[in-house]
BASE-797989 format. One record per residue (C-alpha): residue in one letter; x, y, z. Coordinates in steps of 0.2 Angstrom, whole numbers, padded with zeros to 4 digits, always signed. Layout:
// BASE-797989
AXYZ ...
END
This chain:
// BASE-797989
X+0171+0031+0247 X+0161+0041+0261 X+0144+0048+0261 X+0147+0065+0256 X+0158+0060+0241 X+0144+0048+0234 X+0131+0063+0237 X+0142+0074+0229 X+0143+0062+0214 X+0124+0057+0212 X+0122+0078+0212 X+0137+0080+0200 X+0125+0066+0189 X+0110+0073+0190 X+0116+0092+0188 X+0124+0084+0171 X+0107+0075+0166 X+0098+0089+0170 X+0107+0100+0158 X+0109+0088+0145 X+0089+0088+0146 X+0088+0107+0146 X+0100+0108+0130 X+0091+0094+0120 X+0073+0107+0126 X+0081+0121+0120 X+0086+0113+0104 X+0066+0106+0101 X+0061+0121+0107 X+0074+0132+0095 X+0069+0120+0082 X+0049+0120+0082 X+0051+0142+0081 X+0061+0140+0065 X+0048+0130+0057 X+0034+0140+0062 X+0044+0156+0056 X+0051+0145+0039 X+0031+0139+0035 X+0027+0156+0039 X+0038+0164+0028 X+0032+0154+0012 X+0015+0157+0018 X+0016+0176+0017 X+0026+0173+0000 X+0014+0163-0009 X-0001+0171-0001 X+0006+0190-0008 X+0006+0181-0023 X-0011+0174-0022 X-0018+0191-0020 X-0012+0198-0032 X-0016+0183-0045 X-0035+0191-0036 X-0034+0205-0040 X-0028+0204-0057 X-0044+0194-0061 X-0055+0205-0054 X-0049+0222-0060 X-0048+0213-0079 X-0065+0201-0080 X-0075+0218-0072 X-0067+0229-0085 X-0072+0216-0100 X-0089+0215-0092 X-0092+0233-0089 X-0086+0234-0107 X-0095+0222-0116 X-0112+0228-0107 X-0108+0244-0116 X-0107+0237-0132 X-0123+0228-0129 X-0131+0243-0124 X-0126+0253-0140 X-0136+0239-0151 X-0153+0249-0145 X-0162+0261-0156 X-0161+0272-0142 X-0144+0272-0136 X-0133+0287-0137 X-0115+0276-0134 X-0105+0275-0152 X-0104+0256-0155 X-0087+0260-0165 X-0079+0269-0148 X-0089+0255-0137 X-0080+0242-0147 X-0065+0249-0148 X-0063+0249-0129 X-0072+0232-0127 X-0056+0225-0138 X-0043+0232-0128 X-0051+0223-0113 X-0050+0209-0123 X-0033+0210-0127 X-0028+0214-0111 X-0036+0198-0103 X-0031+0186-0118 X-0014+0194-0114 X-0015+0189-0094 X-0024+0173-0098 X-0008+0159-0097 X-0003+0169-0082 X-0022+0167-0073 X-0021+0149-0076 X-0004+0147-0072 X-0006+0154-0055 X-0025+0147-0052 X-0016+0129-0055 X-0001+0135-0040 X-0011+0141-0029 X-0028+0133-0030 X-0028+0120-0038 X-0035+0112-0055 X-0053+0112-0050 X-0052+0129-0050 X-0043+0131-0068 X-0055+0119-0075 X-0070+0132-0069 X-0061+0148-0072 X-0056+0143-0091 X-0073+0133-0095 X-0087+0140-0084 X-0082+0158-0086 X-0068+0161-0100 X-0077+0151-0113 X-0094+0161-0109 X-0087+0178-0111 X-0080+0171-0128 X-0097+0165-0132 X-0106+0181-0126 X-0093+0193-0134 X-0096+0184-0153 X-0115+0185-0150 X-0114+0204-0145 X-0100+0206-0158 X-0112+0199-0171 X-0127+0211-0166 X-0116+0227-0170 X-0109+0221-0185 X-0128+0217-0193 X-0133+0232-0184 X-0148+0224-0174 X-0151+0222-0155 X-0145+0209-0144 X-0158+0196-0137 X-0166+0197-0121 X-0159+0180-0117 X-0140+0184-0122 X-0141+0199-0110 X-0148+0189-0095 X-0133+0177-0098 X-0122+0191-0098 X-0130+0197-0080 X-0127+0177-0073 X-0110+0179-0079 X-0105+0192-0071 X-0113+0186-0052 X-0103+0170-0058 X-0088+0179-0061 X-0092+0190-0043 X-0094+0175-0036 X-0078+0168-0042 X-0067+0181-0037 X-0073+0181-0019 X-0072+0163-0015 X-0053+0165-0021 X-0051+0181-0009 X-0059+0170+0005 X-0046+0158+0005 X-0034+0169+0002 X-0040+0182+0017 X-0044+0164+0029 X-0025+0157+0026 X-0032+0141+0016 X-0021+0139-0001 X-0025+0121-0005 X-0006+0118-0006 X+0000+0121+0009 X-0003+0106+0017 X+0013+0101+0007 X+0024+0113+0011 X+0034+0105+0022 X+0037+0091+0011 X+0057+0088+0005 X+0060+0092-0012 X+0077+0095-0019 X+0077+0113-0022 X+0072+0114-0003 X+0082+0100+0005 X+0098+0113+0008 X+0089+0125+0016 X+0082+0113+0033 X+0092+0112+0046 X+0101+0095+0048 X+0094+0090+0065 X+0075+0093+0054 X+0081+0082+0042 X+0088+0067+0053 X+0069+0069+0061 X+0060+0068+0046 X+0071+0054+0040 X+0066+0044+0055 X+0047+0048+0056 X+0050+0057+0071 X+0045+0075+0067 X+0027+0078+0066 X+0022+0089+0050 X+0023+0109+0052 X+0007+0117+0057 X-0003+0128+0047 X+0002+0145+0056 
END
């Protein structure tokens, strides 16, 4: 075999090498874009979702708080606001958060976490009950509501301000507690990865999807 033949072979090898190497960077390169756009897609989904979770609480505890103030405020001797009218539109707040209530805790419990159900259901739910009876109380016996009531009605509704902006954060920052486990196989999800993911992942070899 002459010199030029053996050159020509070891070209013809590493030509064939080097595309072999260049197919497997395409297909890790290929591969790494559809995870980003597959964790990015949930992302989006479940941080929509998220928002509007937000903004459903928001929109409902300031409507109950607004209205509840009100019904306080008619309780004074020198208050113009009809406590019949007042309380009227303090109880359709009420129904309309009792009626969202499952759903709030449901979500909170998806997408943040049960920490935060825990403080939503007994640090603020509970104390709008407990306010709304006292202030209920007052209209019914016709007397005025307690200095100390109303104070706890005015740190309620920091709390609840408070609340709702710390969900917005994570929310507006990309940091939903659960999606450090989106990329986990489930069955439901299992169909959808590619099968080259799911020989990596099988094998440890595929690092987890970044947070994107």
């Amino acid at each position: 075999m002459g010199l030029g033949m053996i050159n020509g072979l070891i070209l013809l090898i590493v030509g064939a090498v080097l595309s072999i190497a260049g197919a497997v960077i395409a297909a890790s390169m290929q591969q790494k874009s559809w995870e980003v756009q597959y964790r990015r897609s949930i992302e989006d989904a479940q941080l929509r979702r998220a928002e509007a979770l937000c903004t459903k609480i928001i929109e409902l505890s300031d409507k109950r708080i607004y209205r509840l103030r009100r019904l306080l405020w008619s309780t004074r001797s020198s208050s113009t606001i009809d406590s019949h009218a007042a309380r009227a539109d303090y109880s359709e707040s009420v129904f309309a958060w009792n009626d969202n209530f499952n759903l709030f805790r449901t979500d909170l419990l998806a997408f943040f976490g049960y920490g935060w159900v825990r403080e939503f259901e007994e640090e603020l739910h509970f104390e709008l009950q407990r306010l709304g009876v006292i202030v209920e109380r007052a209209v019914d016996s016709q007397s005025p509501v307690s200095v100390r009531a109303e104070g706890d009605l005015n740190v309620l509704a920091r709390r609840i301000y408070t609340f709702g902006a710390r969900l917005q954060g994570h929310v507006r920052d990309r940091t939903l507690p659960h999606f450090d486990q989106l990329d986990a196989l489930t069955f439901e999800n299992a169909d959808r990865l590619p099968l080259m993911y799911l020989i990596k992942r099988l094998y440890g070899v595929s690092p987890k999807m970044r947070r994107v």
